[in-house]
Every structure is written in C-alpha cells, then in structure tokens.
N, C-alpha and C positions, 0 to 999 in steps of 0.2 A: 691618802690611799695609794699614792703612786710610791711610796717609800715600803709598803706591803707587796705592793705589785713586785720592787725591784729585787726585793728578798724575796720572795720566792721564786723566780726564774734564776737568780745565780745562786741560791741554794740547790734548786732541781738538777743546773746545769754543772755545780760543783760537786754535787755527787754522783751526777750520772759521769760526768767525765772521769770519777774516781772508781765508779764501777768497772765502766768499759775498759781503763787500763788495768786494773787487777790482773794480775797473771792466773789466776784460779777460777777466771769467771770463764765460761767454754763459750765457744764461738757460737752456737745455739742461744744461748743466754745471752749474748751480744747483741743480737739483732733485735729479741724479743725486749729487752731491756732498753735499746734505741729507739725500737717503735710504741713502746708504753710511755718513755717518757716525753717521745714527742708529744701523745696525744693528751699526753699529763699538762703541758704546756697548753697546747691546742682548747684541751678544756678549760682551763683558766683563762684562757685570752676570749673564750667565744662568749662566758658567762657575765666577765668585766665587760663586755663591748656592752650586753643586756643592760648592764645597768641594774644590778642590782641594788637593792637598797630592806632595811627592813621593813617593809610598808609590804614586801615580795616573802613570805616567808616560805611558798612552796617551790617558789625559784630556787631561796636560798637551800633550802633542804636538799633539791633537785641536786644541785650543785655541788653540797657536800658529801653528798651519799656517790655522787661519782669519782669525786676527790679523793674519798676515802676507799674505795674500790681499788683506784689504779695506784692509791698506796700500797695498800695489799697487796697486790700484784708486784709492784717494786722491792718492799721490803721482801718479799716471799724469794726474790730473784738475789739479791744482792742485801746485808746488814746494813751498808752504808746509808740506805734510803731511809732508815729509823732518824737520821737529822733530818728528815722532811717534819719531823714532829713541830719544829721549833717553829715551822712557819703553816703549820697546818691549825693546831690548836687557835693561833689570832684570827686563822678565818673563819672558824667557828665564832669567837665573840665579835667580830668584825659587821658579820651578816647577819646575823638573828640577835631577839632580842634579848636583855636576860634571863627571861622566863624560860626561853627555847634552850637558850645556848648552854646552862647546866646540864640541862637532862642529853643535850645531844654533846656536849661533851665527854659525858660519861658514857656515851654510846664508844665515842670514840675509842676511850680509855679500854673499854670493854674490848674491841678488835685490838687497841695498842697489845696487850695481855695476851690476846689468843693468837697472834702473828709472833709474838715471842716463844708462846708453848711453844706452834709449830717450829719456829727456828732451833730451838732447842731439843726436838725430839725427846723430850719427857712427859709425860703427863701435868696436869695442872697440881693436883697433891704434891709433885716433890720438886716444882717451881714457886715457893714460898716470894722468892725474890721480886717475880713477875708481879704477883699479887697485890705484895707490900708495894711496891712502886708505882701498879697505878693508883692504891687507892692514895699516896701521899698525891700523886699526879693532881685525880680529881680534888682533891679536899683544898688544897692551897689554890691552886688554878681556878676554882670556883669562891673562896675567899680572895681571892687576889684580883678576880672579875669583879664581884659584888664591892669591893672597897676603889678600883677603876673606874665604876660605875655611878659609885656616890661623889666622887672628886669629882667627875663628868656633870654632874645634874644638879651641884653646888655653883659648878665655873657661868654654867648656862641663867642658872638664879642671879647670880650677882651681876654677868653679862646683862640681864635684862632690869636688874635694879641700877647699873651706873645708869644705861639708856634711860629709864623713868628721870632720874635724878639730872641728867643733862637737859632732859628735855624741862623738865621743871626750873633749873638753872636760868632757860635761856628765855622762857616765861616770865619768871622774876625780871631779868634785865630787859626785856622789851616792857615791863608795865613798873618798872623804874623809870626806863624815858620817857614813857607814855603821862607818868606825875611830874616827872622834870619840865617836860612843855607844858604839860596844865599849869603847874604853878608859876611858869616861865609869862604864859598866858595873863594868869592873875594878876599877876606882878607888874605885868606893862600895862593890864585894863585899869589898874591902881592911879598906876602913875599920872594915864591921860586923864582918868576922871578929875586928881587931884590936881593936873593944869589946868583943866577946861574948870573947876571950880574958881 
C-alpha cells in the first residue's frame, strides 16, 4: 500500500510542480492550482489515515467521488494533471471490490471523456478520439483487473493449501515419532520379558 501511497504524492507533486512553472499558466491559476492540489493531498492522507479497507465501501466511494472532483478541477486548470490518471484508476481497484470497481471505473472513464470534451472545446460528435479511448480505457483496465484478480485469489488458494499441507507434514512427523517410541517401547518390553524368561 505504501508503494501506491508514494506514487501518488510524487505524481500529484510532479505535476503540480510542472503546472505552476509553465509559463502559460496565469497567476490566478497558480494559486487556485496550489490550493486544490494541496487539498488533493490533504484528502488522500486524511482517507489513508481512516483506514480504509473494502469491508468500507461507502468510505471507499466517499473518497473517490472527492478524488475524482479535485481531478476535475485539476485537469480543468492545467492538461498536465490528466497523469494523475495513472495513479487514480489503481485506487479505484485498490479500494473497492471487483464488483464495485468496474462500474465505478467506468464512471471514472465517463468524467475522464467529458473533461477532455471540455479541454478541447468541441463537442462530444466531433471528439471520436475521446470516445474511442475511454472505451479501450475501460474494456482492457476492466480485463486487466478481472485477470489481477484471479491471479490474486489463485495465490491466496495455494497460500492456504501449502499451510494445510505444512501443517499435515508436521502431523506425519510427530505421529512418526510418536510409532518410533512405541515400537522403541515394544522392542525393549520384548527384550526384558525375554531376560526375565
């Protein structure tokens, strides 16, 4: 988790640093841009502290429906916050479960699409391009989850079949020793009886 944690704060911070020095960004747009991406931080650090987990899913929603807000907001300010994507989408399957995390992925996708119309100032008719790329977006990212998912819940089977198979291992070898002194036993009861005969 802390490897997600660290990409996303030096993605947020490497592209807000590449916003604020753009020469084309206005000083207006600076401040607003400095103070959304703090709280873009602010909200991720106040959520992780929660503890989230998916056992949480109205947390988790809570959480991404504000994440995805002061996207908006970012990308709306500056293009370069569209890399916020590459670590936005993991905290979608991150938090929620599969069932959740399709359909609110393709929410996502759905704002990804309508924050690019808006960028582009054309209608959604003559942004084919917008279109076409979320739906590859969603289609692979939701097979790429669903096949994540099963490699996940394979590793967890076989984690809990070595366990079974250790613990029966070490069953075996204690009721191995446990016939080695019995018949260690027999073996010397043998003996004396056959002195004492």
């Amino acid at each position: 988790g802390w490897i997600w944690d660290a990409a996303f704060y030096a993605l947020l911070a490497l592209t807000a640093a590449l916003a604020l020095l753009d020469p084309e960004t206005s000083d207006g747009d600076r401040w607003l841009l400095a103070g959304t991406a703090a709280l873009t931080a602010a909200w991720h650090f106040a959520f992780r502290r929660a503890g989230m987990t998916e056992d949480r899913p109205r947390t988790a929603m809570a959480y991404l429906a504000g994440l995805l807000a002061l996207w908006f907001v970012l990308a709306g300010i500056h293009p370069a916050f569209f890399s916020l994507l590459l670590v936005l989408y993991p905290q979608v399957f991150r938090h929620l479960r599969l069932s959740l995390a399709i359909p609110t992925s393709v929410a996502v996708t759905v704002a990804v699409v309508w924050r690019q119309v808006l960028a582009s100032g054309r209608p959604l008719a003559e942004n084919p391009g917008a279109i076409v790329g979320g739906l590859i977006s969603v289609t692979f990212g939701s097979l790429f989850a669903i096949w994540v998912t099963r490699i996940i819940e394979q590793s967890y089977e076989r984690r809990q079949l070595i366990e079974q198979l250790e613990a029966t291992r070490s069953e075996l070898a204690a009721a191995e020793r446990d016939g080695g002194r019995l018949a260690e036993r027999q073996r010397l009861a043998r003996d004396i009886h056959d002195t004492l005969a």
